[in-house]
Gaussian input, Z-matrix of N, CA and C with variables (Angstrom, degrees):
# hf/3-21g

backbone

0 1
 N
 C     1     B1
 C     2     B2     1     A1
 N     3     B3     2     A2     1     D1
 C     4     B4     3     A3     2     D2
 C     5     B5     4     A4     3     D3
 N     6     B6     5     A5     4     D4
 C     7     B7     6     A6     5     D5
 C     8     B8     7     A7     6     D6
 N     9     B9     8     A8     7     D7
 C    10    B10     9     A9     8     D8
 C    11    B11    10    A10     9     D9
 N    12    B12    11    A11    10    D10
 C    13    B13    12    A12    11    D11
 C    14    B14    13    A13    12    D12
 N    15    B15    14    A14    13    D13
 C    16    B16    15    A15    14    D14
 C    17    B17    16    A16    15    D15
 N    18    B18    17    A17    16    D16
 C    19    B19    18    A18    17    D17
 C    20    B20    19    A19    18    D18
 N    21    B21    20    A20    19    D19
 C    22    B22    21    A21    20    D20
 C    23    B23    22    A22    21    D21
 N    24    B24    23    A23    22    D22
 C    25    B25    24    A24    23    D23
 C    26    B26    25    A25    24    D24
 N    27    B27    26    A26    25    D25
 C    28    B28    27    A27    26    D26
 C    29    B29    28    A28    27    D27
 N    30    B30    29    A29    28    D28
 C    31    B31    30    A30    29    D29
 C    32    B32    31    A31    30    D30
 N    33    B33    32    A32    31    D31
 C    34    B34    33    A33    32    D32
 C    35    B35    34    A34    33    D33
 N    36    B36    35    A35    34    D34
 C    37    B37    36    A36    35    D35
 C    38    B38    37    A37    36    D36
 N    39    B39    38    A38    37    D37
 C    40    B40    39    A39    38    D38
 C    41    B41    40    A40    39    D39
 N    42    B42    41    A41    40    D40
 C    43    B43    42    A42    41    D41
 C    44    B44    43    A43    42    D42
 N    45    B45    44    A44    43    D43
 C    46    B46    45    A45    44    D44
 C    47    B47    46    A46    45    D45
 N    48    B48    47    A47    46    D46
 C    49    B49    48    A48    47    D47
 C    50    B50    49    A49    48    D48
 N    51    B51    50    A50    49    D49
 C    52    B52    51    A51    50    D50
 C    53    B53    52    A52    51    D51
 N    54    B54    53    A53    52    D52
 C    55    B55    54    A54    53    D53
 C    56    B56    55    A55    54    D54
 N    57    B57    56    A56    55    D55
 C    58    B58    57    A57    56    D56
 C    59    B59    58    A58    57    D57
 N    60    B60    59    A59    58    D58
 C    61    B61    60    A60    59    D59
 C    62    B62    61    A61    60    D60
 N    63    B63    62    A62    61    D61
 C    64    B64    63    A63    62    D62
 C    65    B65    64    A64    63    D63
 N    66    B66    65    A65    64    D64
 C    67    B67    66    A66    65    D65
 C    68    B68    67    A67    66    D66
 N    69    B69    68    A68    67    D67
 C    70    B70    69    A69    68    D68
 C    71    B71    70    A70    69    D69
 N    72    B72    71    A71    70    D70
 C    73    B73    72    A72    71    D71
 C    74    B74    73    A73    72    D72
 N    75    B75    74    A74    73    D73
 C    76    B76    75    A75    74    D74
 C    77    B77    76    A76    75    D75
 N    78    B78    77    A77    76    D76
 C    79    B79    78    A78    77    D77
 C    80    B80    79    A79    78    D78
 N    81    B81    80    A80    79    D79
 C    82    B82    81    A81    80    D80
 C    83    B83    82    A82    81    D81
 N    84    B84    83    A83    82    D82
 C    85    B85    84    A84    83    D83
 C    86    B86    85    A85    84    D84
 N    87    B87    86    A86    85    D85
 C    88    B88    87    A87    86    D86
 C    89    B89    88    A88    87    D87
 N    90    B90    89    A89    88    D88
 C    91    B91    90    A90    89    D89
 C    92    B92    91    A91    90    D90
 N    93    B93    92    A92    91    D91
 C    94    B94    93    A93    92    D92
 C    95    B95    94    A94    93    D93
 N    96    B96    95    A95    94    D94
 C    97    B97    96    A96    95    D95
 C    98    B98    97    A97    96    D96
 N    99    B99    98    A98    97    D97
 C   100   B100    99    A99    98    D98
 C   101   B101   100   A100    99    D99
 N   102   B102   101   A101   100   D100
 C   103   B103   102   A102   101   D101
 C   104   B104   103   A103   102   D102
 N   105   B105   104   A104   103   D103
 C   106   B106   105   A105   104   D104
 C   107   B107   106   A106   105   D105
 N   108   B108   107   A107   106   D106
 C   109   B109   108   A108   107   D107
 C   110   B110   109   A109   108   D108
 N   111   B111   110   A110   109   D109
 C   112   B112   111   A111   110   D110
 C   113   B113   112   A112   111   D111
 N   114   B114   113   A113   112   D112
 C   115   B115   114   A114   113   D113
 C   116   B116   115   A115   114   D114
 N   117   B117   116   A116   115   D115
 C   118   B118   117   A117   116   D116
 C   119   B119   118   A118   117   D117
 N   120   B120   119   A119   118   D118
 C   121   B121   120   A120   119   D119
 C   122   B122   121   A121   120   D120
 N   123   B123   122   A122   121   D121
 C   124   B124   123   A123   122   D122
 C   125   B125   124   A124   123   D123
 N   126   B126   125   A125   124   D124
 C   127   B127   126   A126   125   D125
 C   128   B128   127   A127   126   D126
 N   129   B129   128   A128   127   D127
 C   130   B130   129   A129   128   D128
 C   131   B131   130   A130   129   D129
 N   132   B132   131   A131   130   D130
 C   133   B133   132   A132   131   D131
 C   134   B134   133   A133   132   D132
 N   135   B135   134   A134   133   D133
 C   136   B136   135   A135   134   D134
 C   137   B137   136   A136   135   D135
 N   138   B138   137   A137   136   D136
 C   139   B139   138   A138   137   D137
 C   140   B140   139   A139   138   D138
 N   141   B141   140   A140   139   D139
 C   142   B142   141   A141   140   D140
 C   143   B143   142   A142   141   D141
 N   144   B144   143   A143   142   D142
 C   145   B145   144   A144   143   D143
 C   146   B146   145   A145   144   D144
 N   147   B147   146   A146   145   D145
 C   148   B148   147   A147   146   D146
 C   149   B149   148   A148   147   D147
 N   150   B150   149   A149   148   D148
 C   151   B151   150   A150   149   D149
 C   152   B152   151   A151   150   D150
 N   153   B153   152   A152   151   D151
 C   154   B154   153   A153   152   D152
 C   155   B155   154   A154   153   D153
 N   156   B156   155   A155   154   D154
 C   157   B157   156   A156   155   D155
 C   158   B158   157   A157   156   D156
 N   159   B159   158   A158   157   D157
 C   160   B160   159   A159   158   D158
 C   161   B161   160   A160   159   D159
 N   162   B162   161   A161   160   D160
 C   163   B163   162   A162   161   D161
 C   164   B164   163   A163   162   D162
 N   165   B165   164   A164   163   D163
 C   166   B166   165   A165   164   D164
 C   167   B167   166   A166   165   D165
 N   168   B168   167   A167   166   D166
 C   169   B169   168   A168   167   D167
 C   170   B170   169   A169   168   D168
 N   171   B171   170   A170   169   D169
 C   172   B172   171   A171   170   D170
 C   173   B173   172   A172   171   D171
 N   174   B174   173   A173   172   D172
 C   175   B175   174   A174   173   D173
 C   176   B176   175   A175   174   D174
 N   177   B177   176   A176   175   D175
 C   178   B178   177   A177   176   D176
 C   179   B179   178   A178   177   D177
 N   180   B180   179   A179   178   D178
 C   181   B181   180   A180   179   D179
 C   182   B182   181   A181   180   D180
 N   183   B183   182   A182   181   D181
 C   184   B184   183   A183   182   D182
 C   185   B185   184   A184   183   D183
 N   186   B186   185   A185   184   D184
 C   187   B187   186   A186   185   D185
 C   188   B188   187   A187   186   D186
 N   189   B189   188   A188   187   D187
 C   190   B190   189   A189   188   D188
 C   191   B191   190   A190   189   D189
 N   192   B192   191   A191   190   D190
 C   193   B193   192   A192   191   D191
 C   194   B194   193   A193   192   D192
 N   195   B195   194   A194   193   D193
 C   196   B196   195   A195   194   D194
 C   197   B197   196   A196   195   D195
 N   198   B198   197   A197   196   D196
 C   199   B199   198   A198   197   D197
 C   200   B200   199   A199   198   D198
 N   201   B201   200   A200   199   D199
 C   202   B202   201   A201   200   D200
 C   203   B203   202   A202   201   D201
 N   204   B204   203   A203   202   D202
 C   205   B205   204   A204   203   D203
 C   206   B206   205   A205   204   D204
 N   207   B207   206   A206   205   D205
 C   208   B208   207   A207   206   D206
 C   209   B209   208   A208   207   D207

   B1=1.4469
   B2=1.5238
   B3=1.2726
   B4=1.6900
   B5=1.3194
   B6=1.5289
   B7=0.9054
   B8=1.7139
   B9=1.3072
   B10=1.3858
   B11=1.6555
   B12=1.3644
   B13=1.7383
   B14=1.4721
   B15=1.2796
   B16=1.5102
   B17=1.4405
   B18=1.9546
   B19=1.8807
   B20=1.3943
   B21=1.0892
   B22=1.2518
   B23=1.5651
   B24=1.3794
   B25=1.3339
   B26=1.7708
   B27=1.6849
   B28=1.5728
   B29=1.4416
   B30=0.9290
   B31=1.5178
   B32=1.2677
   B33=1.1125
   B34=1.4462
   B35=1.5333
   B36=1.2772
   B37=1.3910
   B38=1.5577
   B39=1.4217
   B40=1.5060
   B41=1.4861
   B42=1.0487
   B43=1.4110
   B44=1.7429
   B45=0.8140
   B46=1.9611
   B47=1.1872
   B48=1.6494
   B49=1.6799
   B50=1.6464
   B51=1.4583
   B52=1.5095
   B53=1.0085
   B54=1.7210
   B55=1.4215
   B56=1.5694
   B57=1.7038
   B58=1.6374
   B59=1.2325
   B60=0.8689
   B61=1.6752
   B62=1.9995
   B63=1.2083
   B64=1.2252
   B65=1.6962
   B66=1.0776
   B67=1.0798
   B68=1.9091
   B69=1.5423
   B70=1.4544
   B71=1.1315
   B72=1.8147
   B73=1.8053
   B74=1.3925
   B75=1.4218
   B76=1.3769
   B77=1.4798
   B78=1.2405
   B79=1.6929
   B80=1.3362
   B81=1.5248
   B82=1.1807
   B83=1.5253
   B84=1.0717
   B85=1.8553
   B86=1.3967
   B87=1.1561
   B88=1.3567
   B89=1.7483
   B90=1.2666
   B91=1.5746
   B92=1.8100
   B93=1.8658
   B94=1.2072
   B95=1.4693
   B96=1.4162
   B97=1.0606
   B98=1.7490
   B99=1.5142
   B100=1.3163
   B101=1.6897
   B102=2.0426
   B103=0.7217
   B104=1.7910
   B105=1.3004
   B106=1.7861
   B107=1.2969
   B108=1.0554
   B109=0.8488
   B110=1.6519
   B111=1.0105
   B112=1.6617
   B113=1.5267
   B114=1.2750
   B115=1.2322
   B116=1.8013
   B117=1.7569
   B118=1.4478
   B119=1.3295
   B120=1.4349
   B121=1.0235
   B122=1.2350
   B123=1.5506
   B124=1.2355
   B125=1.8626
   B126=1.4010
   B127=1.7362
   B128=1.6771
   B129=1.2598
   B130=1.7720
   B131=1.5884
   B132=1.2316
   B133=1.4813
   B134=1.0938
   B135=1.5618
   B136=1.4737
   B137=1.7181
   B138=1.3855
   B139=1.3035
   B140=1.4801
   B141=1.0339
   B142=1.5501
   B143=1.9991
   B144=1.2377
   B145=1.6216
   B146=1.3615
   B147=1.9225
   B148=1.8089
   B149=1.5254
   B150=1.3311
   B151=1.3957
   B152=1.3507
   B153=1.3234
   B154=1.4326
   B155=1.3736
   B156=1.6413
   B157=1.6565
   B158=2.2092
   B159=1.8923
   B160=1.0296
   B161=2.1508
   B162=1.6883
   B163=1.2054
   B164=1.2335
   B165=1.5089
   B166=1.9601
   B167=1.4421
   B168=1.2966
   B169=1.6403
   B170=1.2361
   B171=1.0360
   B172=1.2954
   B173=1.2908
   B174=1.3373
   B175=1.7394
   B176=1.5452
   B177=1.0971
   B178=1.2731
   B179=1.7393
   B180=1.0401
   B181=1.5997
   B182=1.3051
   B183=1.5249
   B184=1.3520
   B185=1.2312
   B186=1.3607
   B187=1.6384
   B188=1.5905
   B189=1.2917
   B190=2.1121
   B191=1.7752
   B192=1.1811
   B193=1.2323
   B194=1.3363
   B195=1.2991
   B196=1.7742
   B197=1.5051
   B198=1.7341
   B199=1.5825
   B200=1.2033
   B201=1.5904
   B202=1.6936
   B203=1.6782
   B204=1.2388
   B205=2.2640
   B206=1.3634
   B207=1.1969
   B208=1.6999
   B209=1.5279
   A1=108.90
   A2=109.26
   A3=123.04
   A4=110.09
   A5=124.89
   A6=123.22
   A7=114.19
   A8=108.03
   A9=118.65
   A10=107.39
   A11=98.98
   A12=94.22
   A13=116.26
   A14=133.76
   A15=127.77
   A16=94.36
   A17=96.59
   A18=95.93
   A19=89.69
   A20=110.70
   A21=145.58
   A22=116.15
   A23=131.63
   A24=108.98
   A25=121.86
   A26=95.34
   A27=107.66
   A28=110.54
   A29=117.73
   A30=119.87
   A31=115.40
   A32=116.47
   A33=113.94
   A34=112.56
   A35=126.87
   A36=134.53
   A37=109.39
   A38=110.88
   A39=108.85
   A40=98.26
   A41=154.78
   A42=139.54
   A43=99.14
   A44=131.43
   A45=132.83
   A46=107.43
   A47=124.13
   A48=127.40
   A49=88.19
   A50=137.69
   A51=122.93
   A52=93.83
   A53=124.34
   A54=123.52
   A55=104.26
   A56=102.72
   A57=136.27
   A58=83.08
   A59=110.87
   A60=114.47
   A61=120.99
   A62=123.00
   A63=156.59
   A64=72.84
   A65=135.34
   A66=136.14
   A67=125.21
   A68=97.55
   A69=108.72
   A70=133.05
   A71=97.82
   A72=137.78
   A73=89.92
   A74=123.18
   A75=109.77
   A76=129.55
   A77=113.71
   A78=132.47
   A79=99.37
   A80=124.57
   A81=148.29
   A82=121.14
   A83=96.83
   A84=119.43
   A85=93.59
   A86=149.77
   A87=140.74
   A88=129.83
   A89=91.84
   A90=99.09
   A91=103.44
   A92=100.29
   A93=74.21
   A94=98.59
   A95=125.26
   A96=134.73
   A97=136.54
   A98=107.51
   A99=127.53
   A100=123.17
   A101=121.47
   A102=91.22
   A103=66.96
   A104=92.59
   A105=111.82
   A106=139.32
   A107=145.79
   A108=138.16
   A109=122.89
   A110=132.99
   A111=142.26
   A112=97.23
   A113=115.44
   A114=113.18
   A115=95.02
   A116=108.10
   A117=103.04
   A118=108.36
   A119=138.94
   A120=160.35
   A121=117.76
   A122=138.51
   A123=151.69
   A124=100.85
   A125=103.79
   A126=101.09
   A127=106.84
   A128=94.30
   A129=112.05
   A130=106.60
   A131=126.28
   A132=130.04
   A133=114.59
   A134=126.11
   A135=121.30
   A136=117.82
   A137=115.01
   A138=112.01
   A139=116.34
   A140=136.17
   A141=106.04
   A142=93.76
   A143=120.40
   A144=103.65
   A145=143.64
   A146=84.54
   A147=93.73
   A148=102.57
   A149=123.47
   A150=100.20
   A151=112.38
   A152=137.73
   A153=138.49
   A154=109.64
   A155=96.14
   A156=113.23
   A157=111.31
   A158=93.34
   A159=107.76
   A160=107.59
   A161=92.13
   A162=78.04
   A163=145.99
   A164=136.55
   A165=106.47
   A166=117.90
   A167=109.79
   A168=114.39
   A169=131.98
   A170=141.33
   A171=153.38
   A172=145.06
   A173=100.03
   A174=128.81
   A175=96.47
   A176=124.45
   A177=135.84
   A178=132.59
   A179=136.45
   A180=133.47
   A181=101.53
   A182=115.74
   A183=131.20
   A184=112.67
   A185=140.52
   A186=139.30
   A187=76.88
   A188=120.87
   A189=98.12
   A190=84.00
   A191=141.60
   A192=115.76
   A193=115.05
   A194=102.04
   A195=96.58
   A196=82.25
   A197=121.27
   A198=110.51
   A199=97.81
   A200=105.00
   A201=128.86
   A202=118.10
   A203=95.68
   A204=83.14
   A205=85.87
   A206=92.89
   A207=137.35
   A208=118.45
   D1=136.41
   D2=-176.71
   D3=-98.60
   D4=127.14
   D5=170.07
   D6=-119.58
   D7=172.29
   D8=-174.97
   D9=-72.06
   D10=132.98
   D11=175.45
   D12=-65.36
   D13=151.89
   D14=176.66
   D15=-73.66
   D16=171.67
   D17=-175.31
   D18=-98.38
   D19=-172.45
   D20=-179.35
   D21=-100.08
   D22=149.27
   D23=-177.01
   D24=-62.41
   D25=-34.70
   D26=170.68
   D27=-62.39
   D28=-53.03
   D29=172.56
   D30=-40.40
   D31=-52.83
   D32=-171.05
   D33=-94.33
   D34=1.36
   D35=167.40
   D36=-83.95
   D37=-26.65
   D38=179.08
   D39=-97.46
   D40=-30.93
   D41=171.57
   D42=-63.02
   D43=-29.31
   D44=-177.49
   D45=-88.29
   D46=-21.70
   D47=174.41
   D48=81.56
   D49=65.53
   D50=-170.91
   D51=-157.32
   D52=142.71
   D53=152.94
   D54=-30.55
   D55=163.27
   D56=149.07
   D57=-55.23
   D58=-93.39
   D59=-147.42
   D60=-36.46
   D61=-8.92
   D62=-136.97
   D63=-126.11
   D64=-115.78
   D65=176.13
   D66=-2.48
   D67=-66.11
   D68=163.96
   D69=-12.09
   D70=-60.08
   D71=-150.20
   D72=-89.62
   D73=-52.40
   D74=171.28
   D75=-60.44
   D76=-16.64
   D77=173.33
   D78=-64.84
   D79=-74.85
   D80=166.13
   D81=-9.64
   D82=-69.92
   D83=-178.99
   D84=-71.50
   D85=-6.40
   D86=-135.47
   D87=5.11
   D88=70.02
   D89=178.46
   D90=-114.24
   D91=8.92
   D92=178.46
   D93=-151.16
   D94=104.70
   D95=176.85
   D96=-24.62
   D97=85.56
   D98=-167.23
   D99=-89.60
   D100=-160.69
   D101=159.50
   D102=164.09
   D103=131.88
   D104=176.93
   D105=-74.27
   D106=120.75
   D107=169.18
   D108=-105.12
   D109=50.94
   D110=-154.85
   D111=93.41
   D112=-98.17
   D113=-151.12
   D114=-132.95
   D115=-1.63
   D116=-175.52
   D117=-102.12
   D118=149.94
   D119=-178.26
   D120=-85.08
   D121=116.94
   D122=-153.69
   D123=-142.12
   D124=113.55
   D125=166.10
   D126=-116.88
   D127=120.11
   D128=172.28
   D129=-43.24
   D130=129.36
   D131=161.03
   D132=-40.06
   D133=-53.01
   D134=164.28
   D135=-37.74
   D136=-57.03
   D137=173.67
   D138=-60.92
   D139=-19.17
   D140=-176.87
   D141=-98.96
   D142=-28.03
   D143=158.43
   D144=-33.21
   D145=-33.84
   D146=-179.81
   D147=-107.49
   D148=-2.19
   D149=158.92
   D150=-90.85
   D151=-41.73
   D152=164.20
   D153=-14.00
   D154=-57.54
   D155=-149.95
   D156=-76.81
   D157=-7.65
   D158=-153.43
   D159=-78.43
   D160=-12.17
   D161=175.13
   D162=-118.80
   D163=151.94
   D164=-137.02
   D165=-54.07
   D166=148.41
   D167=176.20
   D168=-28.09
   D169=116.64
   D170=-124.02
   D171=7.97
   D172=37.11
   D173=175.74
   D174=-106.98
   D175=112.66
   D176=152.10
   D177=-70.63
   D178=108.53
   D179=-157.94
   D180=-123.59
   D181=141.83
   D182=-173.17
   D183=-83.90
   D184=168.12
   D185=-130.00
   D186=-93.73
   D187=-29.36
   D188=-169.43
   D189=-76.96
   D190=-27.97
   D191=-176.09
   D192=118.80
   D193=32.02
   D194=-158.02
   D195=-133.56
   D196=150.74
   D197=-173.71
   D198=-73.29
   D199=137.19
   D200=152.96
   D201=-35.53
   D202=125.46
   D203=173.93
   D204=-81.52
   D205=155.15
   D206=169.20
   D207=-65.61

């Protein structure tokens, strides 16, 4: 069975339009489901689904978590 590679912090800062570092902070704080590899940072596809998915229905919220303006 094939699974999806996890992103990368860059990776996943450019699919969100957001600094690295923006990404990081959410690693950090743990609001955002990670996972190490030495010293590099790997987020499971599952995890960024359920934070995406985490905020109420059709409110969109920006990677710190705060709702997105419109």
């Amino acid at each position: 069975m094939l699974h999806d590679p996890p992103f990368t912090a860059k990776s996943l800062a450019e699919r969100w339009s957001v600094d690295e570092s923006q990404v990081r902070k959410l690693c950090r704080a743990g609001s955002l489901r990670h996972f190490r590899v030495g010293t590099l940072i790997r987020i499971p596809v599952e995890a960024v689904a359920e934070f995406e998915a985490g905020a109420p229905s059709g409110e969109r919220r920006s990677p710190e978590g705060r709702p997105h303006p419109k």
